[in-house]
C-alpha positions as CSV (number, residue, x, y, z in Angstrom):
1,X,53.8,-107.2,62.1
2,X,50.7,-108.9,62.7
3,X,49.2,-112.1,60.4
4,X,45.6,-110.8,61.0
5,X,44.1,-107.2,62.3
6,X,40.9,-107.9,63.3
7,X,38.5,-104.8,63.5
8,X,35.7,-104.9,66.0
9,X,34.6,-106.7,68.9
10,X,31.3,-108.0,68.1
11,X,29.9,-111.5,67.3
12,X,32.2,-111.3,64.0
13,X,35.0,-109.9,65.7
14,X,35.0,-112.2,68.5
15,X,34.1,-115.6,66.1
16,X,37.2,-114.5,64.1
17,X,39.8,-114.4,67.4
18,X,38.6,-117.3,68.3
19,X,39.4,-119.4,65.0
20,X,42.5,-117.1,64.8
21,X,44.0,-118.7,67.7
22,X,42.9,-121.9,66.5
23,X,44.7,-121.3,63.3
24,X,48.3,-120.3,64.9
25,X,47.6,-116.9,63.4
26,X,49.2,-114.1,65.1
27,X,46.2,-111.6,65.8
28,X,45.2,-108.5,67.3
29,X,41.7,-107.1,67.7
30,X,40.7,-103.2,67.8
31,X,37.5,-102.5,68.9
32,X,35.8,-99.5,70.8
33,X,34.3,-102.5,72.8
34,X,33.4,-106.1,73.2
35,X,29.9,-106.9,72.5
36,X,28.7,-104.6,69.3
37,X,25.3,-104.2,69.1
38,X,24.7,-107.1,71.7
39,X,24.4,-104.2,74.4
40,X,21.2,-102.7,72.3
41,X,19.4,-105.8,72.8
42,X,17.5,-106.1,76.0
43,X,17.9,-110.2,75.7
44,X,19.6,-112.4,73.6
45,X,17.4,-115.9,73.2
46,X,18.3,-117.0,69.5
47,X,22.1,-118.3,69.5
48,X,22.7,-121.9,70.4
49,X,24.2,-122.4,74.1
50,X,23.0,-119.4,75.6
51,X,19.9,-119.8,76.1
52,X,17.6,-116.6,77.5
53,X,20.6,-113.8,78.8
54,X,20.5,-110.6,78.9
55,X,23.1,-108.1,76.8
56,X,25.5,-107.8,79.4
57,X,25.3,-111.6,80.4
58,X,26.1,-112.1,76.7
59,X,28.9,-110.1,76.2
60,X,30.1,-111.8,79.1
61,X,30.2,-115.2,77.8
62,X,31.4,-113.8,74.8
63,X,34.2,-112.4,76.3
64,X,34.9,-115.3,78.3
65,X,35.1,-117.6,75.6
66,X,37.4,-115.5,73.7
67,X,39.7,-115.3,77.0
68,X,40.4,-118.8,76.8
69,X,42.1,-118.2,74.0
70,X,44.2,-115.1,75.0
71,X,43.8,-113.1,72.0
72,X,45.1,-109.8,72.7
73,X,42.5,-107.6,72.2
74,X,43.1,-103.3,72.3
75,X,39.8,-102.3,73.9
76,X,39.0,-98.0,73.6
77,X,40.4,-97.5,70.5
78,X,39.3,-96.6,67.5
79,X,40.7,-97.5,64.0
80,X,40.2,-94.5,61.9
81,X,41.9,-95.3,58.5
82,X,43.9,-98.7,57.0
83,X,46.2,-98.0,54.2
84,X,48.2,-100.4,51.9
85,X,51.8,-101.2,52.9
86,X,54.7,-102.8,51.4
87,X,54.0,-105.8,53.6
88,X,50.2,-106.0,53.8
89,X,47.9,-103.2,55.5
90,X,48.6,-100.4,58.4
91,X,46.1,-99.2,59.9
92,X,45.9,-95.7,62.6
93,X,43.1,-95.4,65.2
94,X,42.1,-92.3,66.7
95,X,44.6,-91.9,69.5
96,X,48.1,-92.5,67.5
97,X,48.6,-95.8,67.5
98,X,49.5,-98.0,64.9
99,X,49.1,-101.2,63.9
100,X,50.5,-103.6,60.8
101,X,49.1,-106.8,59.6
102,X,49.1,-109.2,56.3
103,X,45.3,-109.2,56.4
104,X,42.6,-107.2,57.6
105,X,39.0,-108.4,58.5
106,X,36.9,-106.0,58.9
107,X,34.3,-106.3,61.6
108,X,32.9,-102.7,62.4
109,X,29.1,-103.3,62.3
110,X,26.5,-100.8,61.6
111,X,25.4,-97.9,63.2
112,X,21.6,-97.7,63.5
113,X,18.9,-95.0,62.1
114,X,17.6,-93.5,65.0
115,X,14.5,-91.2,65.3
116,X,16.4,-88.8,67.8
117,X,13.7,-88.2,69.6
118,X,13.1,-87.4,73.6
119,X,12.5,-90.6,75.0
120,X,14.1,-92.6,72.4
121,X,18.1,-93.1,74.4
122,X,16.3,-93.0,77.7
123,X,14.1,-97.0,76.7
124,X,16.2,-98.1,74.4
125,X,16.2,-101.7,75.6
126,X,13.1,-100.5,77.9
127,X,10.5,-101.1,75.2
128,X,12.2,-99.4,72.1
129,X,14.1,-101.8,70.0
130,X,15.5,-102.1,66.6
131,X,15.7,-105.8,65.5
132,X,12.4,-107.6,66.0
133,X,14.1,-111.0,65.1
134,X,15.9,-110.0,68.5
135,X,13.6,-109.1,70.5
136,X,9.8,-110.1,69.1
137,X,9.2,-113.2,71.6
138,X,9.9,-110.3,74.9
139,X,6.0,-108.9,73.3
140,X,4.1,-111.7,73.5
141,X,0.7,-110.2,73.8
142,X,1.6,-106.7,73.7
143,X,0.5,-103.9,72.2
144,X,3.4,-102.7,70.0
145,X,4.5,-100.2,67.4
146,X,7.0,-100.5,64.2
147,X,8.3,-97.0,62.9
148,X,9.0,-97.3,58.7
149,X,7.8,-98.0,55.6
150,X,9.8,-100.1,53.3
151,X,10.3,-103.7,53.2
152,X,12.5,-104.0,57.1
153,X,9.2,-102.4,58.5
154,X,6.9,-104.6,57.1
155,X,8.6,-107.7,57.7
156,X,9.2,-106.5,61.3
157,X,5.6,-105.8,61.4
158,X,4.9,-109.3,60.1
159,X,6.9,-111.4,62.4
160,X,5.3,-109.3,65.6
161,X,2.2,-109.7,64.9
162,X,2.9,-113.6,65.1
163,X,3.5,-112.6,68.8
164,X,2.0,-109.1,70.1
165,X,-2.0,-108.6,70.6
166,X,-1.6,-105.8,68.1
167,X,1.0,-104.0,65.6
168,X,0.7,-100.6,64.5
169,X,2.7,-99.8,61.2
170,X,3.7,-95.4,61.6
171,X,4.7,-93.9,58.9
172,X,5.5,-90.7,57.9
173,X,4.3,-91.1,54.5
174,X,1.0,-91.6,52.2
175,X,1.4,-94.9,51.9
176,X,4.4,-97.6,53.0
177,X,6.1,-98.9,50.1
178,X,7.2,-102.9,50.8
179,X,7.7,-105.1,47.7
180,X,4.0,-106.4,46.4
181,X,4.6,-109.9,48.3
182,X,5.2,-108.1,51.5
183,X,2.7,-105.5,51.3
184,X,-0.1,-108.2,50.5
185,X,0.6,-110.2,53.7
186,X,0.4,-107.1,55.6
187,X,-3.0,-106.1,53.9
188,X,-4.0,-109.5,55.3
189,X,-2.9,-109.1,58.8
190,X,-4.6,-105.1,58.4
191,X,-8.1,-107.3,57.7
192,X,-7.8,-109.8,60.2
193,X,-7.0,-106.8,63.3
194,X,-3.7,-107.3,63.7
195,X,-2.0,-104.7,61.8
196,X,-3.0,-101.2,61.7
197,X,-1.2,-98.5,59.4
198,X,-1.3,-95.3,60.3
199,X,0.3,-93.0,57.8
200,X,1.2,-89.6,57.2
201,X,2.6,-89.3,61.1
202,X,5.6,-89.3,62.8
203,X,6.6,-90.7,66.3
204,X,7.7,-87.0,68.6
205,X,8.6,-88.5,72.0
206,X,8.7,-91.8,73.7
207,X,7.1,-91.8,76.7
208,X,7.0,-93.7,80.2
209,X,8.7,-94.1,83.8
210,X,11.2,-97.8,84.4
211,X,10.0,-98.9,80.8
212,X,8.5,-97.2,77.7
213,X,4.1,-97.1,78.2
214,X,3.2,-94.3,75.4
215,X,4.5,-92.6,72.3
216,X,3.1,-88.9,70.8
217,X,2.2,-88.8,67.2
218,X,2.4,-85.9,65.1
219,X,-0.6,-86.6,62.8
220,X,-0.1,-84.3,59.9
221,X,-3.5,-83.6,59.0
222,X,-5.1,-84.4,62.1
223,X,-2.6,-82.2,64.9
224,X,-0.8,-84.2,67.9
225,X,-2.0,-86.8,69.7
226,X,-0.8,-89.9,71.8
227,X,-1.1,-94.1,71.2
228,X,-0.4,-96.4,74.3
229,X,2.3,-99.2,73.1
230,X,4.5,-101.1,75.4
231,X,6.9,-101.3,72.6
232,X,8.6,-99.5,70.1
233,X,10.3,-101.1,67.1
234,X,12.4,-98.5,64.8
235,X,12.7,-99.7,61.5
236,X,14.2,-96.9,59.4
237,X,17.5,-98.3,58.1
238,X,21.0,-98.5,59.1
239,X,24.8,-96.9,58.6
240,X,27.3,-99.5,57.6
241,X,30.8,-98.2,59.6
242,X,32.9,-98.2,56.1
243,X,35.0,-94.7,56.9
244,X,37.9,-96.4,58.1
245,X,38.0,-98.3,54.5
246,X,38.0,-94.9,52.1
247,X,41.2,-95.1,51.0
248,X,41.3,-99.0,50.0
249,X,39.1,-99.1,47.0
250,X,37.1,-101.5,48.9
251,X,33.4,-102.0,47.0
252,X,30.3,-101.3,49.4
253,X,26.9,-101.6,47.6
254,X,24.3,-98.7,47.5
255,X,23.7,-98.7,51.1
256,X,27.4,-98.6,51.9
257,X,27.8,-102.2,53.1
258,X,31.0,-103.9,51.8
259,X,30.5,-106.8,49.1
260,X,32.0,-109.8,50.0
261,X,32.0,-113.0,48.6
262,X,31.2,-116.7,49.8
263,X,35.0,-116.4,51.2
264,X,34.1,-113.2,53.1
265,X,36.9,-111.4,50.8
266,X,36.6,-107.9,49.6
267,X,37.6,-106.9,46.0
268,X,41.0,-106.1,47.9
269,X,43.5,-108.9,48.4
270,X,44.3,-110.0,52.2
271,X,40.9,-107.4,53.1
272,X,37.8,-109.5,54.7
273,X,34.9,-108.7,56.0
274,X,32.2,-110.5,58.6
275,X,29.0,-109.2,60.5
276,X,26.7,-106.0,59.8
277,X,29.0,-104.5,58.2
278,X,28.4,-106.7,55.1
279,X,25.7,-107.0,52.2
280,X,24.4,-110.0,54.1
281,X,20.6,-109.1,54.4
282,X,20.4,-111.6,57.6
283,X,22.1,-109.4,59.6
284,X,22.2,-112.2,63.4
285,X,24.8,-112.5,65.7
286,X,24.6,-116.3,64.0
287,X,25.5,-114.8,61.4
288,X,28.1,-112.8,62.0
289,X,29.7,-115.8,63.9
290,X,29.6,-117.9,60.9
291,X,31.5,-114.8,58.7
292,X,34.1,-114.5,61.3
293,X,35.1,-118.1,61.2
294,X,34.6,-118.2,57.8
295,X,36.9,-115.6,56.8
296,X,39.4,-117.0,59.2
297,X,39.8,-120.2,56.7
298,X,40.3,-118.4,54.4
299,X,42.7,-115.7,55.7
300,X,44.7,-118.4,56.9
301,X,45.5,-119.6,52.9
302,X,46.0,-116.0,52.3
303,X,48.5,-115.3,54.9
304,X,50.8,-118.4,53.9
305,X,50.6,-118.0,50.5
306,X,52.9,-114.2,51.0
């Protein structure tokens, strides 16, 4: 029996061992792997004391910090369903194994939208991206694209253009669809040359040799063609890893991210959650460091008070 099971190694995950320890708390952490989706991001330049590293150099220092600590931490599995128990949670992975805890945070991250398109696995991190906050200031002057429509594409498109030479907008449909605010500022960057939308189309290949140099556009009233771009940014939502919470009762909003309050707590007693996984619309590794200690605090009241 465990105080805390913590579920996922990511910037959540790893925040929340780290206060565990801190906290006496007898923890274990479950995660497919340490670093979540650190290791999409071709740098990491935006949290305090690391300075400019790449993904791998992250996870490292990640990792290393969390060693000091000697959390155990049961790397290649995969929790695939936590249940209620007399005592607190239990929760199954993939391969057998078992595991019982007072309190459950869960950590699990999103799984991004992807295009699934040739090109698109091969330059990830090579010019394609998904997080501009991430990765905007690698473009400085360069010609990039943003695939969407909705309000993530237009902000993307927004920030960028505060760094790239140009920004096109592709979207598949008439006409993208951002709240009014949004869509006005990008009206305004469309008039001043550094946005251009280019609608009805969809992105068909990603193209280049060591890093991404071209994309093909299906045009649909105009046939196929292709659009130079040293960058790709793919702005068509996200999949909140919530499975493994079915049979909890736990809420998730219409996207299927778990509500949590300022505590981090889930409507379920003892159940927390940090990181992408969450409604948070910020979704940083700041962030999800800040959730992970948070919810510590707070798991720590909850443990000693059963």
């Amino acid at each position: 029996m465990h105080d805390l099971l913590i579920i996922g190694g990511g910037p959540g995950g790893i925040s929340a061992g780290i206060y565990s320890a801190i906290y006496k708390l007898n923890t274990v952490i479950v995660t497919k792997n340490i670093g979540g989706t650190i290791k999409d991001a071709p740098k990491v330049e935006n949290y305090p004391g690391i300075g400019r590293k790449n993904s791998q150099e992250t996870i490292n220092a990640f990792k290393d910090h969390l060693d000091l600590f000697d959390v155990p931490v049961e790397k290649d599995e995969e929790i695939v369903i936590i249940r209620k128990s007399e005592e607190g949670f239990k929760a199954f992975t993939r391969s057998g194994k078992e595991y019982e805890a007072k309190s459950v945070l869960i950590a699990t991250g999103t799984q991004v939208r992807k295009l699934n398109v040739p090109g698109e696995d091969d330059f990830r991190g090579k010019g394609v991206s998904y997080c501009a906050v991430c990765d905007a200031p690698l473009f400085a002057d360069a010609v990039v694209g943003v695939v969407g429509g909705s309000d993530a594409a237009a902000k993307e498109a927004l920030l960028l253009s505060e760094h790239a030479e140009k920004v096109y907008i592709i979207y598949r449909g008439e006409e993208i669809h951002p709240e009014p605010i949004l869509k006005k500022r990008v009206m305004k960057k469309v008039e001043e040359g550094k946005i251009e939308v280019i609608n009805n189309t969809n992105v068909k290949e990603i193209i280049g040799e060591q890093m991404m140099e071209k994309v093909k556009l299906d045009r649909e009233h105009e046939g196929s063609d292709e659009l130079e771009l040293e960058g790709l940014f793919i702005s068509i939502g996200g999949v909140p890893l919530t499975e493994i919470t079915r049979d909890l009762g736990i809420e998730v909003n219409k996207m299927g991210a778990i509500v949590i309050n300022e505590k981090m707590e889930t409507n379920v007693k003892g159940i927390y959650a940090a990181g992408d996984v969450t409604d948070n619309n910020f979704k940083q590794i700041i962030t999800a460091a800040y959730q992970g200690s948070r919810a510590i605090k707070e798991a720590y009241t909850y443990i000693n008070s059963v």
